[in-house]
N, C-alpha and C positions, 0 to 999 in steps of 0.2 A: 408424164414428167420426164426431163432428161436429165440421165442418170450419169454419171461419169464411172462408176464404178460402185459394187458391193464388197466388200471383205471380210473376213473375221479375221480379228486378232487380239490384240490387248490394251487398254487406252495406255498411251505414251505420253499424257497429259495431264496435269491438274489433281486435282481431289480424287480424283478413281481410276487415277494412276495402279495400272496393272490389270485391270479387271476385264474379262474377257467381256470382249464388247461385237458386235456387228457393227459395221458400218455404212452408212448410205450414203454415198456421195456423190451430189449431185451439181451438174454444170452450168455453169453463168455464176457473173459476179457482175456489183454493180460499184467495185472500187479497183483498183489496178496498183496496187502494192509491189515496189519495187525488188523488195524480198522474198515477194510470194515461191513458195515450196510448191504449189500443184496449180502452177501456170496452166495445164492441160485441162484441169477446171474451172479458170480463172480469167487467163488472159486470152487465151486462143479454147473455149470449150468445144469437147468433145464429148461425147457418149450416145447411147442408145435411150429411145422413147419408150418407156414402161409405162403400164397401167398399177394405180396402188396395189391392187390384188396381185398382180406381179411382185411387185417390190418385198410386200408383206411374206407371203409365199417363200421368198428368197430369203429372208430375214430368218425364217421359219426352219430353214434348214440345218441352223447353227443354232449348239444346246449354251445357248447364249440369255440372259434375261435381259440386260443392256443394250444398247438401239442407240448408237450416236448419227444425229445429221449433219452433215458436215457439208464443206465445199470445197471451192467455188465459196457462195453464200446462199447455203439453204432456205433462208427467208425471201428468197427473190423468185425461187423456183415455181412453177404454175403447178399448184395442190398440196401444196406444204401442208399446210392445214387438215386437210381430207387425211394427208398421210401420217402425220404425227397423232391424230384422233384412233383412225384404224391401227396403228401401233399399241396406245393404250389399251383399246379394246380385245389386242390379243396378248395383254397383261407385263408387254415391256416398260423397261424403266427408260425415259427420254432424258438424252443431253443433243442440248442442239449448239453446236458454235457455230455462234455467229460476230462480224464485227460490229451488232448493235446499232446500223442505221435504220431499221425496220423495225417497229412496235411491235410484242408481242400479238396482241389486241385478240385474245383466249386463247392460245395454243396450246394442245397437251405440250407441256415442259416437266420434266421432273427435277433437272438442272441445265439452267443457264449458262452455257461458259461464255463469256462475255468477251470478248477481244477487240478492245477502240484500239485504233488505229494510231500512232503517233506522228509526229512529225518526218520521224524517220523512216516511214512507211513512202512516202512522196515517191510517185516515177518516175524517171529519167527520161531523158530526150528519144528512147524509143518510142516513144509513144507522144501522140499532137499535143498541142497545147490545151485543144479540148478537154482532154481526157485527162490532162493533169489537172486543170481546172476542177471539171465537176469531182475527183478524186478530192481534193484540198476543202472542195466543199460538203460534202458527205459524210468524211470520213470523221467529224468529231459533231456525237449527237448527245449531249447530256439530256435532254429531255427522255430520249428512246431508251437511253442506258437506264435511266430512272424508272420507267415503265416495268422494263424488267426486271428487275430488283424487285420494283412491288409487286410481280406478277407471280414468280415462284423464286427456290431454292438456285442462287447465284454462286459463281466465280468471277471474277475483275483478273483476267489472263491479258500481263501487257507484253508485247515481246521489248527488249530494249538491247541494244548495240552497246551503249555507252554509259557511264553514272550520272551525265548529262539530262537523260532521260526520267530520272528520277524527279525533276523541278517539273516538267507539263504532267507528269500522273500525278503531283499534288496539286496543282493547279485544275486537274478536269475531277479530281474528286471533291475537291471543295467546291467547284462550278454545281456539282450533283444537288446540293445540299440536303443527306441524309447522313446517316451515321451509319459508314461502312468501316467496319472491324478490320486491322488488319489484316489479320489472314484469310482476310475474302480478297485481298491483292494479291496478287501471283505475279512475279518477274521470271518471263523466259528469255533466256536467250538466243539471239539472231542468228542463223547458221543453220548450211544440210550437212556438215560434215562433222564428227565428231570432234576434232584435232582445234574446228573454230567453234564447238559449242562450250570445250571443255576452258576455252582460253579466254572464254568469258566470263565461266564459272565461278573464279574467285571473286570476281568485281561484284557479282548479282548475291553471289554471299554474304556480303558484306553489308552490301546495302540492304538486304533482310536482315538483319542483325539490327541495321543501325534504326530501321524503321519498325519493324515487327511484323515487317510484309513475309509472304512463303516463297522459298525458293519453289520455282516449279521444272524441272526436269525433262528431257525429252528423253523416254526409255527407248522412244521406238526406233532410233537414230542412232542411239546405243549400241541396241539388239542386231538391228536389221541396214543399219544406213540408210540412203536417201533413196529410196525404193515404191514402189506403187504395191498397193494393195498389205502396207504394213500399219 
C-alpha cells in the first residue's frame, strides 16, 4: 500500500474530537479539490510502499486504541480492505474519512466520517479540463453516501466557505432519502490558517443554530497550524 504518512496525535475533527488517535495516511485520490489541505496526498501523491503487517506494526507503536484512515482517499488505496480488517483484529476502533465516492461493500468501519464534496470543492484552471470534469462528476454520490449510513456508525462532515453552502447540503440530504438527525451534519470551515478558520466561525455558528446541524472545529489547526503529521 502507499502510504503518505503515519502519525500519532489527537483527532482535530468531528465526534472524537480530541481523542488520541493514530493516523494512516495514505496516497492517491480520485477527486482534486480546490481547497485540499494535503495536496502531497492528494494532488501530486507521495509516500512509501508498505506491507499491512508493516503498517499494523507501526500503528502498534502508539498506546492509542483509535486508528483513523485518512488521505488522499483511503478507499482508493490498493488493500484498504485487508488493512482496516487486520486493524480490527488487533482490536482498534476504525474511522475512515472518506469523500464517499466508493461503497463501503463490508469494510471494518467503526465510524464513517463522511465528507461529500460541495460545489465549492470544484478545481481551478490548474488543473485540465479533464480532471475538473471527472472531479464535477464524482464528487456527489448519494447512493454511496447512503451505503454507508447503512453500513455502520456515521458523520455527514461538510466543509463550507459561505452560508450559500447551506442550500446544496439540504438539497443532497433530501436527494439521500433517509432520516438523518441533525447532528450527524457537521459544518466545518474552509481554511489552513487559523485567523481564516476563526472568521468563518460565526457564520457556521449560526447556521447550526438556525438548523440544529454541529459546529465541527478543527482543533489540530488551533493547536498545531497547517503542519504534517498533526
Amino acid at each position: 500500500m502507499f502510504v503518505s504518512e503515519i502519525f500519532y496525535s489527537v483527532q482535530g475533527e468531528g465526534e472524537l474530537t480530541g481523542v488520541p488517535s493514530v493516523f494512516v495516511r495514505t496516497s492517491g485520490c480520485n477527486l482534486r479539490c480546490n481547497w485540499c489541505d494535503t495536496m502531497y496526498a492528494s494532488w501530486n501523491p507521495e509516500g512509501t510502499e508498505m506491507s499491512i503487517a508493516e503498517i499494523v506494526d507501526e500503528v502498534a507503536k502508539h498506546p492509542a486504541q483509535h486508528c483513523v484512515l485518512t488521505g488522499g482517499e483511503p478507499m482508493v488505496a490498493k488493500g484498504i480492505r485487508d488493512l482496516a480488517q487486520a486493524l480490527r483484529s488487533a482490536g482498534k476502533h476504525i474511522t475512515i474519512e472518506t469523500a464517499a465516492t466508493v461503497p463501503p461493500e463490508g469494510i471494518a468501519c467503526d465510524l464513517a466520517s463522511l465528507s461529500p464534496k460541495l460545489s465549492n470543492s470544484a478545481p481551478d484552471e490548474r488543473l485540465t479540463a479533464g480532471w475538473r470534469e471527472k472531479h464535477e462528476q464524482l464528487r456527489r454520490q448519494p447512493d454511496v453516501i447512503r451505503a454507508w449510513i447503512n453500513h455502520c456508525n456515521y458523520q455527514l462532515k461538510f466543509v463550507v466557505t459561505s452560508a450559500d453552502d447551506v442550500g446544496e447540503i439540504r438539497v443532497l440530504l433530501a436527494d439521500l432519502k433517509l432520516p438523518v438527525p441533525p447532528h450527524k451534519v457537521l459544518l466545518m470551515p474552509e481554511g489552513t490558517t487559523v485567523e481564516k478558520i476563526r472568521g468563518r466561525n460565526e457564520t457556521l455558528v449560526e447556521l447550526c443554530k438556525r438548523h440544529g446541524y454541529r459546529f465541527c472545529h478543527r482543533l489540530h489547526v488551533e493547536l498545531f497550524g497547517h503542519t504534517r503529521g498533526t
